[in-house]
mmCIF entry with sequence, helices, sheets and N, C-alpha, C, O atoms, coordinates in Angstrom:
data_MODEL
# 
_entry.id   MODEL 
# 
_entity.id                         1 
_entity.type                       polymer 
_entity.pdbx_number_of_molecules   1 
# 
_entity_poly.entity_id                      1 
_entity_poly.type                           'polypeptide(L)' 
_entity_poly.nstd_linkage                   no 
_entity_poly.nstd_monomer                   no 
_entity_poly.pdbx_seq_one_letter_code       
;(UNK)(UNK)(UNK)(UNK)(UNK)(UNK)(UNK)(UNK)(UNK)(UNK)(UNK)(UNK)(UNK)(UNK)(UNK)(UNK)
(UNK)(UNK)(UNK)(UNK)(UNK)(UNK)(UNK)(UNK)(UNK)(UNK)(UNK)(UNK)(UNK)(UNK)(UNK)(UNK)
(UNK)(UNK)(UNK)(UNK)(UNK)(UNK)(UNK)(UNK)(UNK)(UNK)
;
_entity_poly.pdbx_seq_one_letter_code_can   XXXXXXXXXXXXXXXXXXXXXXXXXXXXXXXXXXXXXXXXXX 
_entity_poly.pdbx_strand_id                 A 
# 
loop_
_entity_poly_seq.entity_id 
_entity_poly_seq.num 
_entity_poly_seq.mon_id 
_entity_poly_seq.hetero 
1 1  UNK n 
1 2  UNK n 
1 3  UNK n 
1 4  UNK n 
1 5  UNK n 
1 6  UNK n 
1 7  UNK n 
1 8  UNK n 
1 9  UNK n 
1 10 UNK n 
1 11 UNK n 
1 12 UNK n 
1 13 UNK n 
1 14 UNK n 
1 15 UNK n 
1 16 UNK n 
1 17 UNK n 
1 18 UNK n 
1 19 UNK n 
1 20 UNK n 
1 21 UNK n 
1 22 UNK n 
1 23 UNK n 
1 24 UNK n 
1 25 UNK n 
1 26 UNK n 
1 27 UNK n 
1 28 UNK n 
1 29 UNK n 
1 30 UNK n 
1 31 UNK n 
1 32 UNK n 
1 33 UNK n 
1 34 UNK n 
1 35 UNK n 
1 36 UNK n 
1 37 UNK n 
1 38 UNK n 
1 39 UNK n 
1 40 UNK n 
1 41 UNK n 
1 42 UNK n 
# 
_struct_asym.id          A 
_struct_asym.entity_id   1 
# 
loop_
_struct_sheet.id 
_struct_sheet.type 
_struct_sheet.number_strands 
_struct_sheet.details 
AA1 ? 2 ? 
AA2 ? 2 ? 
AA3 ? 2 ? 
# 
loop_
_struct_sheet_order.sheet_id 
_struct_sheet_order.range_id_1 
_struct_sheet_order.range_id_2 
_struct_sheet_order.offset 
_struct_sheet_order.sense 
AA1 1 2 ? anti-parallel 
AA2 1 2 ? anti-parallel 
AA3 1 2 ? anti-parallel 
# 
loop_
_struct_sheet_range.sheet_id 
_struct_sheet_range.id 
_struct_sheet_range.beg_label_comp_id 
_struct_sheet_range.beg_label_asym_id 
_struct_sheet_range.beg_label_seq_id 
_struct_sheet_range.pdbx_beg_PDB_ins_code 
_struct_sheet_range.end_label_comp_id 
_struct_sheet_range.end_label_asym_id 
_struct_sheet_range.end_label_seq_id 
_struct_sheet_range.pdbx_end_PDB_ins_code 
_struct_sheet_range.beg_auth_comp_id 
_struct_sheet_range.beg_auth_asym_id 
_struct_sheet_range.beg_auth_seq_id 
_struct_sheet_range.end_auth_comp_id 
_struct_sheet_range.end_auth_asym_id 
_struct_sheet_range.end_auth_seq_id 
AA1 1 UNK A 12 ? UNK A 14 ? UNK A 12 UNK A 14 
AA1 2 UNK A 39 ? UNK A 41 ? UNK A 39 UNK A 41 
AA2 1 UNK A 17 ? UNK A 18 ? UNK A 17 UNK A 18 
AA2 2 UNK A 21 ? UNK A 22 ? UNK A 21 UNK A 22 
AA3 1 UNK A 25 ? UNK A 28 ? UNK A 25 UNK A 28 
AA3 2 UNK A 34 ? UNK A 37 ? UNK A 34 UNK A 37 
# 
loop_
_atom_site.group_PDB 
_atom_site.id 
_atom_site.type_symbol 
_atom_site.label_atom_id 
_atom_site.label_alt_id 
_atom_site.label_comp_id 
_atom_site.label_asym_id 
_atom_site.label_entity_id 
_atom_site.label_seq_id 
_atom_site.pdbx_PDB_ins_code 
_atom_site.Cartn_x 
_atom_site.Cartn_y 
_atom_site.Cartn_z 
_atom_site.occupancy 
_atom_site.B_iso_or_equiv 
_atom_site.pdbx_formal_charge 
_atom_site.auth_seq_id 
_atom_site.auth_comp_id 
_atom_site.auth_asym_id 
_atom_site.auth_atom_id 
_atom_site.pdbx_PDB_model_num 
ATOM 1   N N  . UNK A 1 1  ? 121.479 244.453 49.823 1.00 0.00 ? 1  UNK A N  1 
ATOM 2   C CA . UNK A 1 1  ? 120.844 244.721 48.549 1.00 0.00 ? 1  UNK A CA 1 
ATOM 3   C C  . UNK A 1 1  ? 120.115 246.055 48.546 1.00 0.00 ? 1  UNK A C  1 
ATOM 4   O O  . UNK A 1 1  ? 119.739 246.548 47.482 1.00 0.00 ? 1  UNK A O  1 
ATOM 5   N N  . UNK A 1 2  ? 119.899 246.669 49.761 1.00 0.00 ? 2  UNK A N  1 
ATOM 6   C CA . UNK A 1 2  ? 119.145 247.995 49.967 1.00 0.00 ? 2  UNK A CA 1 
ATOM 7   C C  . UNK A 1 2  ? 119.833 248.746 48.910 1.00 0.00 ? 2  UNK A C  1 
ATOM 8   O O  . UNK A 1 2  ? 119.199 249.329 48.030 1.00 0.00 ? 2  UNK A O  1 
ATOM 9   N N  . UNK A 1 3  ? 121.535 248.750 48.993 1.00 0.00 ? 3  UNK A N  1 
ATOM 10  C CA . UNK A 1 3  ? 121.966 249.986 48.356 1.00 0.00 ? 3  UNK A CA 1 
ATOM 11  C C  . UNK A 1 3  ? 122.149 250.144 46.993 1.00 0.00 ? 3  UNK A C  1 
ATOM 12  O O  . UNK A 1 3  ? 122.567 251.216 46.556 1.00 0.00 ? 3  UNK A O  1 
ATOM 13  N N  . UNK A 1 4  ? 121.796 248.877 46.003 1.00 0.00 ? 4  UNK A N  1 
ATOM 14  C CA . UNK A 1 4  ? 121.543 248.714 44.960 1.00 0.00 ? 4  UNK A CA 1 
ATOM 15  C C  . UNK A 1 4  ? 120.991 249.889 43.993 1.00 0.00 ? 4  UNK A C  1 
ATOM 16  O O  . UNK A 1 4  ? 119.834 250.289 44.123 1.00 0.00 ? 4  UNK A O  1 
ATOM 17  N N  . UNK A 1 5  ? 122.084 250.559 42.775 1.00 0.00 ? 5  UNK A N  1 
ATOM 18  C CA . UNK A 1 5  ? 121.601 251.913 42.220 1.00 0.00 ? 5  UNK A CA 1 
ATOM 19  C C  . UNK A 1 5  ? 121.046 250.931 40.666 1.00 0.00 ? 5  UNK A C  1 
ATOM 20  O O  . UNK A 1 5  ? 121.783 250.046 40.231 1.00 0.00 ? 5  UNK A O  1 
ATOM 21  N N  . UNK A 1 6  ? 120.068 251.168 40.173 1.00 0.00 ? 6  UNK A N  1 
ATOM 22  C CA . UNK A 1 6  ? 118.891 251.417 40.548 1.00 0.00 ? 6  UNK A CA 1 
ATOM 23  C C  . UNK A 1 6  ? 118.336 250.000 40.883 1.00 0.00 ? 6  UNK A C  1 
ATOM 24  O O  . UNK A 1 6  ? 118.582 249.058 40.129 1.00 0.00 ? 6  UNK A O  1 
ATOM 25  N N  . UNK A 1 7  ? 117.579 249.842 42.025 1.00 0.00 ? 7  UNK A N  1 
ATOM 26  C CA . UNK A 1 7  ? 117.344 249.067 42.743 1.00 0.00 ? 7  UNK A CA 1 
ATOM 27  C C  . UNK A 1 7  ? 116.595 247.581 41.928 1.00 0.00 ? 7  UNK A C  1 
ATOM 28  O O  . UNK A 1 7  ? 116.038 247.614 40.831 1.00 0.00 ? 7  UNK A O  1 
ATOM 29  N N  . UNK A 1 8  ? 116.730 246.631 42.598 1.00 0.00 ? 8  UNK A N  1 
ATOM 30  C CA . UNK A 1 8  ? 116.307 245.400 41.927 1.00 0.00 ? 8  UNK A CA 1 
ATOM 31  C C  . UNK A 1 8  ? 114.434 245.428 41.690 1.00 0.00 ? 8  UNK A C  1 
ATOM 32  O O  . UNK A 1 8  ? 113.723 245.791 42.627 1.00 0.00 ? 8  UNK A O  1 
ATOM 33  N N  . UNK A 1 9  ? 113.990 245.117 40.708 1.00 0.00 ? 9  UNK A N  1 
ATOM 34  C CA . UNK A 1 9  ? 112.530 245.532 40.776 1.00 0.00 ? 9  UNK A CA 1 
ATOM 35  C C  . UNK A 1 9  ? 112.100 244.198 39.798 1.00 0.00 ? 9  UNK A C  1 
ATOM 36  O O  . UNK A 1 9  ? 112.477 244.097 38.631 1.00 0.00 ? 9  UNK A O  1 
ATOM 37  N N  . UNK A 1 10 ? 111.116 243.051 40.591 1.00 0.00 ? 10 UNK A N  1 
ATOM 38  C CA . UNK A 1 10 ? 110.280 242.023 40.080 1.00 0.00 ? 10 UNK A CA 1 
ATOM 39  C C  . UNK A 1 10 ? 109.606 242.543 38.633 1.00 0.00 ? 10 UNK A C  1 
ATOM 40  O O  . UNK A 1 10 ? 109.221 243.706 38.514 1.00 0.00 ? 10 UNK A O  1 
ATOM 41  N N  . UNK A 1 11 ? 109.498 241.525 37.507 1.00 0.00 ? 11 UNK A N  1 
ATOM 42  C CA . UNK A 1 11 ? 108.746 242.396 36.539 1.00 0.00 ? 11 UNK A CA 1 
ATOM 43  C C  . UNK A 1 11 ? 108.036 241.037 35.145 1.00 0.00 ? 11 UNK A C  1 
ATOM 44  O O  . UNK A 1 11 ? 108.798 240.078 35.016 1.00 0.00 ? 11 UNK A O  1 
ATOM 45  N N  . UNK A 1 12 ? 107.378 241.013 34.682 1.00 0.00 ? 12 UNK A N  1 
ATOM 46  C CA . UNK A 1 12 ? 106.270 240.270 33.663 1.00 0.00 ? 12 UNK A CA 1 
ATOM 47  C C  . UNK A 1 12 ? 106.569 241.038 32.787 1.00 0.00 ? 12 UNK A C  1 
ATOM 48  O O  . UNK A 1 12 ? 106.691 242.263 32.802 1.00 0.00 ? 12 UNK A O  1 
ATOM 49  N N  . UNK A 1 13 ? 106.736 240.047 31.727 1.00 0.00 ? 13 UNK A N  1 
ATOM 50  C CA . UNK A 1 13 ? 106.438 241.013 30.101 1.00 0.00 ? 13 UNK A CA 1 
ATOM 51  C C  . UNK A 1 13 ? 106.120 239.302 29.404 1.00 0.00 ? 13 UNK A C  1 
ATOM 52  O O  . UNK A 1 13 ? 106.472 238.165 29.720 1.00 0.00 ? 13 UNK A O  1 
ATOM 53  N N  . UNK A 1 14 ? 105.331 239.862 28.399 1.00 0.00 ? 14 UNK A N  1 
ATOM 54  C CA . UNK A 1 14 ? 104.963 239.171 27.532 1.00 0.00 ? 14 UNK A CA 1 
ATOM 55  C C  . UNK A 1 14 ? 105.144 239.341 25.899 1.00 0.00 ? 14 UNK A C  1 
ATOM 56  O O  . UNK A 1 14 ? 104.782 240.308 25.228 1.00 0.00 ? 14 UNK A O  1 
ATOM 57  N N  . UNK A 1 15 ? 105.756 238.222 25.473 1.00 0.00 ? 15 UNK A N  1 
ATOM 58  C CA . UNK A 1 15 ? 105.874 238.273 23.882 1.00 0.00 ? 15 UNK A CA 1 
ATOM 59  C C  . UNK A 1 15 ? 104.232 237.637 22.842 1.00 0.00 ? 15 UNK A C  1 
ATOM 60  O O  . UNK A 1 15 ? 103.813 236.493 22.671 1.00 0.00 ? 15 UNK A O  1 
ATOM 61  N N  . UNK A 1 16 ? 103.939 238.377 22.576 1.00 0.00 ? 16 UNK A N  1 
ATOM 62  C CA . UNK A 1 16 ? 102.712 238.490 22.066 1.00 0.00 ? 16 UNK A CA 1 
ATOM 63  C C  . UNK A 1 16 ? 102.977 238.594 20.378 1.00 0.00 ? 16 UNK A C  1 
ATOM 64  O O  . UNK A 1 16 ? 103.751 239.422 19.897 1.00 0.00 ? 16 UNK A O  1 
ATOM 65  N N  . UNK A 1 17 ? 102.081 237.458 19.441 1.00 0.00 ? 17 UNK A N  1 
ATOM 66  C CA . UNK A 1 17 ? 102.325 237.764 18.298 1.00 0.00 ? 17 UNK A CA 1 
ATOM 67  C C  . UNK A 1 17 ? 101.073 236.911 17.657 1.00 0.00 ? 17 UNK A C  1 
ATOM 68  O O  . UNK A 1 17 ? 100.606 235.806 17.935 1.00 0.00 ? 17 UNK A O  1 
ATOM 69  N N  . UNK A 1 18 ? 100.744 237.874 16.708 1.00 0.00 ? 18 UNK A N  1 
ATOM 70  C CA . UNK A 1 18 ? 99.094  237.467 16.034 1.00 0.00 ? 18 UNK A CA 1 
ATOM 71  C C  . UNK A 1 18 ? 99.646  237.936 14.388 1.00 0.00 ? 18 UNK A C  1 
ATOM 72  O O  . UNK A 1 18 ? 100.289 238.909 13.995 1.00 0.00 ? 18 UNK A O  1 
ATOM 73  N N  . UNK A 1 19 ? 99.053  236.735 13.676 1.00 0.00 ? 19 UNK A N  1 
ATOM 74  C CA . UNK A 1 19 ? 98.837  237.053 12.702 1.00 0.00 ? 19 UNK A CA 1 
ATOM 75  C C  . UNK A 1 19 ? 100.396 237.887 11.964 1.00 0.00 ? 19 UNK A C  1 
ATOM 76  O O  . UNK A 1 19 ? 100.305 238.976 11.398 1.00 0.00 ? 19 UNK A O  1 
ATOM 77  N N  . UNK A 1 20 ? 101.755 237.128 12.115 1.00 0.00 ? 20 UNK A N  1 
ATOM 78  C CA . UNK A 1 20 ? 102.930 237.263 12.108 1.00 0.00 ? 20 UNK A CA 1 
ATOM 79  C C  . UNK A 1 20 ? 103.459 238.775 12.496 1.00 0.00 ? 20 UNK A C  1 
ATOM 80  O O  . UNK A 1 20 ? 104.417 239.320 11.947 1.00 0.00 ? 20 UNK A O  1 
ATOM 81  N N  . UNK A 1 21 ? 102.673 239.338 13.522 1.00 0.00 ? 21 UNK A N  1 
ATOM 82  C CA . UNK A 1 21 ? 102.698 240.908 13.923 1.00 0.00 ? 21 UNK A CA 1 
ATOM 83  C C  . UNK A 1 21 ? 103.081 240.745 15.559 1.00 0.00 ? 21 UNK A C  1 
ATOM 84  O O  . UNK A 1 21 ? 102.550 240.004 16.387 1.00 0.00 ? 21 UNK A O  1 
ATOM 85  N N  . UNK A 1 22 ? 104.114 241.633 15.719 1.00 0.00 ? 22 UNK A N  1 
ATOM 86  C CA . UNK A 1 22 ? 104.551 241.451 17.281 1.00 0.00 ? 22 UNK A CA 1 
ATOM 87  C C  . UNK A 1 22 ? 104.191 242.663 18.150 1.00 0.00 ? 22 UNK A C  1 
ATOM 88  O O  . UNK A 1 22 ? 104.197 243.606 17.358 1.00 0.00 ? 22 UNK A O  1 
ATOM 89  N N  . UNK A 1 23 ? 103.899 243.100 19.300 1.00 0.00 ? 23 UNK A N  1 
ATOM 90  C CA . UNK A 1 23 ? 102.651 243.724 19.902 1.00 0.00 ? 23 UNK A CA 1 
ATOM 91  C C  . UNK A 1 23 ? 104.196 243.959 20.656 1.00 0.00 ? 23 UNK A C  1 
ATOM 92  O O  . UNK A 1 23 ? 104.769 242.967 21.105 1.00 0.00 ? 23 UNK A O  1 
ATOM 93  N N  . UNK A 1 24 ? 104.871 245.402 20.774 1.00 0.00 ? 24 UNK A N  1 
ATOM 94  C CA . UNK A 1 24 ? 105.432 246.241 21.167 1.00 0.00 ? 24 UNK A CA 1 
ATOM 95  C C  . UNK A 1 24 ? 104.461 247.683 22.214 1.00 0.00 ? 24 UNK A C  1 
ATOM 96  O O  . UNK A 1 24 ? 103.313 248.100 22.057 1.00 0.00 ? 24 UNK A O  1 
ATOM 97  N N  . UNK A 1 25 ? 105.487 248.078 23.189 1.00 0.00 ? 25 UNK A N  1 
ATOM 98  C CA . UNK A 1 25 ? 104.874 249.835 23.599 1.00 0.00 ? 25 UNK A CA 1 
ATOM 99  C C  . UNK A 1 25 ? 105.454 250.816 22.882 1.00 0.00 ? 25 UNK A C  1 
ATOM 100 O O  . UNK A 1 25 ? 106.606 250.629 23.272 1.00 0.00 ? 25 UNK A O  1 
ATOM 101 N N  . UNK A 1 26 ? 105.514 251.462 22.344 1.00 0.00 ? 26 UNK A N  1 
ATOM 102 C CA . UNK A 1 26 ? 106.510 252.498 21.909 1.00 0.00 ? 26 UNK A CA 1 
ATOM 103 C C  . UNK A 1 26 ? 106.134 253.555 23.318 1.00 0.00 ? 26 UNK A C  1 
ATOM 104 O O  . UNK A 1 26 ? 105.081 253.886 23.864 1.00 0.00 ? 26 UNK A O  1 
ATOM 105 N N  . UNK A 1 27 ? 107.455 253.834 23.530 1.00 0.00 ? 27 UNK A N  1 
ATOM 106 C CA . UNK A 1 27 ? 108.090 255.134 24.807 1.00 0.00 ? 27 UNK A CA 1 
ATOM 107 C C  . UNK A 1 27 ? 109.156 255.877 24.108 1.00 0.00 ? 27 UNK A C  1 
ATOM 108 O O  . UNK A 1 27 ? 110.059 255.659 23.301 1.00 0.00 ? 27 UNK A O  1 
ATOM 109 N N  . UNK A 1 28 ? 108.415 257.291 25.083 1.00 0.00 ? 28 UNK A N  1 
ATOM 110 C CA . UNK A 1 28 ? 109.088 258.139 24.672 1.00 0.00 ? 28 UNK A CA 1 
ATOM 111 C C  . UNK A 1 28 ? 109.713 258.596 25.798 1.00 0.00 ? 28 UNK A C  1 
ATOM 112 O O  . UNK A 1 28 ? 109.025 259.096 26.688 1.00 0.00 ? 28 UNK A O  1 
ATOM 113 N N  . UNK A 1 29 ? 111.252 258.485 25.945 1.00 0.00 ? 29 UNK A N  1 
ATOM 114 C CA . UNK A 1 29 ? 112.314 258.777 27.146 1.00 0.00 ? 29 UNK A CA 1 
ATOM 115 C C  . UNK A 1 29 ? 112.682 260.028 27.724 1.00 0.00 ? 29 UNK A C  1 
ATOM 116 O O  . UNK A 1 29 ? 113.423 260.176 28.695 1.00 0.00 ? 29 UNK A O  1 
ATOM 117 N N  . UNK A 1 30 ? 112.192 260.795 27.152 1.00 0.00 ? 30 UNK A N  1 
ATOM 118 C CA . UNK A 1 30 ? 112.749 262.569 27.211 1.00 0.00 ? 30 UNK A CA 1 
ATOM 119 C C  . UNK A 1 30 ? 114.199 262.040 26.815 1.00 0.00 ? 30 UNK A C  1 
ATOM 120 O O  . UNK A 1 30 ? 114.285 261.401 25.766 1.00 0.00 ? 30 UNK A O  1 
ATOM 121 N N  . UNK A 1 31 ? 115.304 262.249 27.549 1.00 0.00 ? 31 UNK A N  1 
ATOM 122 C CA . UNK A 1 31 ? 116.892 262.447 27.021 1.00 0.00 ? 31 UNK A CA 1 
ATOM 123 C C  . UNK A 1 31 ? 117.388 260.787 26.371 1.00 0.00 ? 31 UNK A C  1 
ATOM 124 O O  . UNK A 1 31 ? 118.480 260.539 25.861 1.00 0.00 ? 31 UNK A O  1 
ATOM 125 N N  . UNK A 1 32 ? 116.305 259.863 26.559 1.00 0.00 ? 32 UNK A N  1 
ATOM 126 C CA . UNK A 1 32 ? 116.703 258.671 26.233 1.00 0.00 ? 32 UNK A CA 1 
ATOM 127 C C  . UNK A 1 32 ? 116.327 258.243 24.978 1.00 0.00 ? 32 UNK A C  1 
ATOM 128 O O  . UNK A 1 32 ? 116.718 257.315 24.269 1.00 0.00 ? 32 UNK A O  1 
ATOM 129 N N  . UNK A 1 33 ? 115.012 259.593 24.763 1.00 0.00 ? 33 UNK A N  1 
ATOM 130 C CA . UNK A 1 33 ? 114.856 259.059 23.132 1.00 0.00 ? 33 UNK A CA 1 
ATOM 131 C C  . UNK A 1 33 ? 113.446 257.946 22.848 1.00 0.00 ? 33 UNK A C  1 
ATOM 132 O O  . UNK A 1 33 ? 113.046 257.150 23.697 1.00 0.00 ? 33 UNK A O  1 
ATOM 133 N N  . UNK A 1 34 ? 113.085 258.048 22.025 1.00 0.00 ? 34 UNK A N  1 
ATOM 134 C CA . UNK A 1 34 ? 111.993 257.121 21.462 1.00 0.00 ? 34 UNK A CA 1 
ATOM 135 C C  . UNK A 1 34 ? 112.566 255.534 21.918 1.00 0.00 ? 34 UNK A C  1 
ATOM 136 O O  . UNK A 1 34 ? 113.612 255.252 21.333 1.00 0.00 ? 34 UNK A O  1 
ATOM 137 N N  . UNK A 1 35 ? 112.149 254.654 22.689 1.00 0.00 ? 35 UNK A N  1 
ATOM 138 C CA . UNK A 1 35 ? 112.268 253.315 22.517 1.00 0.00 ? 35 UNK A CA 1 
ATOM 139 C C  . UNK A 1 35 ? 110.907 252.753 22.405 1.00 0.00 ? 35 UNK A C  1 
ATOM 140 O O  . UNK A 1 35 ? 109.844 253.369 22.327 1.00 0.00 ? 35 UNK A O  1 
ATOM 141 N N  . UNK A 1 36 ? 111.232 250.784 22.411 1.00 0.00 ? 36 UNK A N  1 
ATOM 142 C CA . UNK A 1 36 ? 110.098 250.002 22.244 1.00 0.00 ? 36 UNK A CA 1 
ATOM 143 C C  . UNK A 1 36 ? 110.408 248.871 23.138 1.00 0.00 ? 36 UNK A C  1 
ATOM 144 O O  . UNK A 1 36 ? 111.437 248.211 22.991 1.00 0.00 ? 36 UNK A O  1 
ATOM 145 N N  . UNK A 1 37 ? 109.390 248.592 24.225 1.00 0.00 ? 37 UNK A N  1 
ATOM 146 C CA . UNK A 1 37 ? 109.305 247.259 25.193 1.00 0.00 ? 37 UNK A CA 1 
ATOM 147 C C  . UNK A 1 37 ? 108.305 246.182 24.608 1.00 0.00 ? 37 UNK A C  1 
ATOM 148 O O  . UNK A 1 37 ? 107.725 246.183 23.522 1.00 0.00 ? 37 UNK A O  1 
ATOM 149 N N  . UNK A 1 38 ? 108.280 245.547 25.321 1.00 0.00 ? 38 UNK A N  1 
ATOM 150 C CA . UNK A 1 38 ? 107.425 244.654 25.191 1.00 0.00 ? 38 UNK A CA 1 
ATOM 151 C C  . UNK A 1 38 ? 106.132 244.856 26.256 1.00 0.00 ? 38 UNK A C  1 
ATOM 152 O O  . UNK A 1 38 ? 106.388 245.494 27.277 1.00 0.00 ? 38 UNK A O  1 
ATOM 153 N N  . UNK A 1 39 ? 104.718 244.336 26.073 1.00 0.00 ? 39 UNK A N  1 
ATOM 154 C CA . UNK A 1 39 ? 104.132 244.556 27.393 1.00 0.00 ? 39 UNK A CA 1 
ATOM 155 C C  . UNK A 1 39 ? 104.390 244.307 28.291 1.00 0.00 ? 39 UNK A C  1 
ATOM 156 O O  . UNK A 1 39 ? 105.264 243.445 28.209 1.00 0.00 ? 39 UNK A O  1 
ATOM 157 N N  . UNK A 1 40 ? 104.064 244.638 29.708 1.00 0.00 ? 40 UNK A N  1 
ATOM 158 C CA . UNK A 1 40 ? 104.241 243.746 31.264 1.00 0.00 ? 40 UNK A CA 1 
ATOM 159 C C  . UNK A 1 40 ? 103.865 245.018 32.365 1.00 0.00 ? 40 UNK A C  1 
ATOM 160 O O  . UNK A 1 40 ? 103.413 246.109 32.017 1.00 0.00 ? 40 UNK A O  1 
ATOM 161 N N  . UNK A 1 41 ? 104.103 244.690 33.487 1.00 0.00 ? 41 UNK A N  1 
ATOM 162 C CA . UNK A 1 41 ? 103.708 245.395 34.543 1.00 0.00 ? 41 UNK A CA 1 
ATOM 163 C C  . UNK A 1 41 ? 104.890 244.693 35.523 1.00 0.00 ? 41 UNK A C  1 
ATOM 164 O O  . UNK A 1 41 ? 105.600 243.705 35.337 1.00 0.00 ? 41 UNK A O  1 
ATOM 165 N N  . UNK A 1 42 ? 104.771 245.779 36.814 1.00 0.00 ? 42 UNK A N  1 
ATOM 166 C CA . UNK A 1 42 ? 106.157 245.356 37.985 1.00 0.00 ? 42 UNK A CA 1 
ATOM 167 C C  . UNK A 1 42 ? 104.882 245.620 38.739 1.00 0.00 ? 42 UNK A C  1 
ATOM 168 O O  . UNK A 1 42 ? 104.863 245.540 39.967 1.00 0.00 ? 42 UNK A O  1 
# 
């Protein structure tokens, strides 16, 4: 599994929603462009 491109990585996210509003990150990718995750940490 070492040689795994890009490598396997443990990770938490949470779906979060208040008040019928859903709690997104907005990122900005350089060549990948504006996206949106959800919260979490690895």
């Amino acid at each position: 599994m070492a040689n795994l491109i890009p490598g396997i990585r443990n990770a938490a996210r949470a779906l979060i929603i208040r008040d019928d509003r859903l709690l997104l990150l907005r990122k900005n990718g350089g060549e990948r462009g504006e996206r949106y995750a959800l919260p979490g940490g690895a």
